[in-house]
C-alpha positions as CSV (number, residue, x, y, z in Angstrom):
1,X,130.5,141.3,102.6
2,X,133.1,138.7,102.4
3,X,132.6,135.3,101.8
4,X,134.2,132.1,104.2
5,X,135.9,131.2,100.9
6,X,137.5,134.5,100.7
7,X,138.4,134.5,104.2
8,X,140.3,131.1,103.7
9,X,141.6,132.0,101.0
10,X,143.0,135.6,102.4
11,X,144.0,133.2,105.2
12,X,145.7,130.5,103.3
13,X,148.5,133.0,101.3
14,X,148.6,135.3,104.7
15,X,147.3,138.6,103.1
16,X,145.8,139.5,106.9
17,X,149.6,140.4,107.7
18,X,149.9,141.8,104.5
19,X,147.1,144.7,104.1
20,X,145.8,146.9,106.2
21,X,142.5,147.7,104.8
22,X,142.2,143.6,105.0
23,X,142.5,144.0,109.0
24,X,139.4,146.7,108.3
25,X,137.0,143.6,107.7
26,X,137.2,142.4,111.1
27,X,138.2,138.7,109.8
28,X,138.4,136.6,112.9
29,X,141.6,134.0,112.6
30,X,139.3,131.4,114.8
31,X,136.7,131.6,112.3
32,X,139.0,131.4,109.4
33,X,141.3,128.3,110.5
34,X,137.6,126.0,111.5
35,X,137.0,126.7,107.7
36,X,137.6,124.6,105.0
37,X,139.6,125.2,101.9
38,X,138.5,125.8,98.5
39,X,138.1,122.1,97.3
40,X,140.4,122.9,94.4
41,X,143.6,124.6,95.6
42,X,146.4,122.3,95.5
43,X,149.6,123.7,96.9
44,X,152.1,121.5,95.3
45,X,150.9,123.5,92.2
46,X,150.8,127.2,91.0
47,X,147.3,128.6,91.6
48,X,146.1,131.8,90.1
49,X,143.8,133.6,92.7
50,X,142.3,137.3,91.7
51,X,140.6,139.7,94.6
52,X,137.9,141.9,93.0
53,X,137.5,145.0,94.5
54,X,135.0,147.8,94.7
55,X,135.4,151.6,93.8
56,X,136.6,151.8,98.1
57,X,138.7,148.9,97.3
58,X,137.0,146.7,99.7
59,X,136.5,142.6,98.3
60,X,133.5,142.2,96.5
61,X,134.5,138.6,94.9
62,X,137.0,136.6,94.2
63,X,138.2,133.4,91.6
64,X,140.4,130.9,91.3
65,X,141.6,131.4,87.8
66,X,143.1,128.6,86.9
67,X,145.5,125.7,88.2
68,X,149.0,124.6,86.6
69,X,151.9,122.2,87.6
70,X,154.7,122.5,89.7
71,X,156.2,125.1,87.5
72,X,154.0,126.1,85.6
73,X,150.6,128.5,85.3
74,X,148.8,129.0,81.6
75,X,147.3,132.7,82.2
76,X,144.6,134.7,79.8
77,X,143.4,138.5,80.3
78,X,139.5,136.6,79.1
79,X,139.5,133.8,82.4
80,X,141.2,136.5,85.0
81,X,138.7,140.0,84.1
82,X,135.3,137.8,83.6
83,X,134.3,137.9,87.0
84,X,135.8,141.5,87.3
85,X,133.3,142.7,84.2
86,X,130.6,140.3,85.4
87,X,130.2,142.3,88.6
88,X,131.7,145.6,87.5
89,X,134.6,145.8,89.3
90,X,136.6,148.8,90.1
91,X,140.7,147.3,90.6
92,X,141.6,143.8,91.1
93,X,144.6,142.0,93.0
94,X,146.3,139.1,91.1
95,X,147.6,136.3,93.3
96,X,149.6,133.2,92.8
97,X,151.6,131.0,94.8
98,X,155.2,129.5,94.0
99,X,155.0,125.7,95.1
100,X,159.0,125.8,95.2
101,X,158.8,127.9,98.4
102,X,160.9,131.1,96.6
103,X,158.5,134.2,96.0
104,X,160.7,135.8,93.3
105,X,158.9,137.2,90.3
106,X,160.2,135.3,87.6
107,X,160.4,137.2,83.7
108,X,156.6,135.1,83.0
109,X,155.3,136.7,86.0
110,X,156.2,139.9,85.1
111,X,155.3,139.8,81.3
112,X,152.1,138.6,82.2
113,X,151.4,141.1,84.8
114,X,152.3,143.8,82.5
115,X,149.8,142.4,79.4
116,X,146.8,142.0,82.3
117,X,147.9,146.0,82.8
118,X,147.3,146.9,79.6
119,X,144.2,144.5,79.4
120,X,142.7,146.4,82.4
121,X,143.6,149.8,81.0
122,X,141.3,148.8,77.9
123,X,138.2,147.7,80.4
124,X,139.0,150.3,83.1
125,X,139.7,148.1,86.0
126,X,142.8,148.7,87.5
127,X,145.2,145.8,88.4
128,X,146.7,147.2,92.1
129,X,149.0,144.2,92.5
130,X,150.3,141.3,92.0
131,X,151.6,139.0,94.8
132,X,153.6,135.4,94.3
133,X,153.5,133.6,97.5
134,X,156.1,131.3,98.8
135,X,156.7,129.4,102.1
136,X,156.1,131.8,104.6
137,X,157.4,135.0,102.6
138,X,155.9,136.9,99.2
139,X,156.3,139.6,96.8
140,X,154.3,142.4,95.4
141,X,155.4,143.3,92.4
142,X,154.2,146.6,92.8
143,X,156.3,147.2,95.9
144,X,159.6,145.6,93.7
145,X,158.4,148.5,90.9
146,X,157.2,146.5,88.2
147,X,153.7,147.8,88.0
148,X,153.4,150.4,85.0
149,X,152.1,149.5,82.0
C-alpha cells in the first residue's frame, strides 16, 4: 500500500508521467494535490529521496535521505540502504532534485550512483535508477546509460 507521503512525494518530482507501473497504483491527482508535503523538503535545496521496492517492484517505502544546499548533496551507501535492509527490500529508485532547474547528471551524481551499485551488489538490492529532477524535465541515468557497475 502506498502511503499519502509517497503519493506527494511521487507527485511533487512528477514520477506519475514518468512510470508506468506508477499509473498501476491507481494514485488519484485530486487526492494527491489536497495533500500536504513532507514537512522537510525544501526545493531551493538538493533532496535525496529513495523508493523501496518489493520483489514485483511495487513501493513498499520510501525516505528522505538527506538534505544539502543549493549545490550541494553529502550521500552515504549506510543512510540510503537502511530502510531498504530494515524492510528487506528487493531494488530501490534513487531520486534527487536539481534546485538550478537543469536535470543533467553532473560527474558527482554519476560517481555516486555507481558506488551505491556496487554497495547494493554487496546487500543484493538492486538500484533500478536514478533520476535528477529539474524544473519541469528529469533524467534517468539509466535511460542516458550510466547504470552498470
Amino acid at each position: 500500500m502506498v502511503s499519502v507521503v509517497e503519493k506527494v512525494f511521487l507527485n511533487k518530482f512528477g514520477l506519475f508521467r514518468l512510470f508506468p507501473s506508477f499509473k498501476a497504483l491507481n494514485l488519484l491527482p485530486e487526492l494527491v494535490s489536497a495533500c500536504p508535503t513532507h514537512p522537510h523538503f525544501n526545493p531551493e535545496c538538493e533532496c535525496l529521496a529513495v523508493l523501496i521496492l518489493n520483489t514485483r517492484r511495487r513501493i513498499k517505502g520510501h525516505q528522505l535521505v538527506s538534505i544539502g544546499t543549493q549545490d550541494t548533496l553529502l550521500v552515504h551507501s549506510r543512510e540510503v540502504f537502511r530502510l531498504a535492509v530494515l524492510t528487506a527490500a528487493h531494488a530501490l529508485i534513487l531520486m534527487h532534485c536539481h534546485p538550478s532547474g537543469d536535470s543533467s547528471p553532473s560527474q558527482a551524481d554519476i560517481k555516486v550512483t555507481r558506488d551505491l551499485i556496487r554497495a547494493g551488489q554487496i546487500l543484493k538490492i538492486e538500484v533500478l535508477d536514478h533520476l535528477i529532477m529539474g524544473s519541469g524535465n528529469f533524467s534517468s541515468l539509466k535511460a542516458l546509460g550510466y547504470l552498470y557497475a
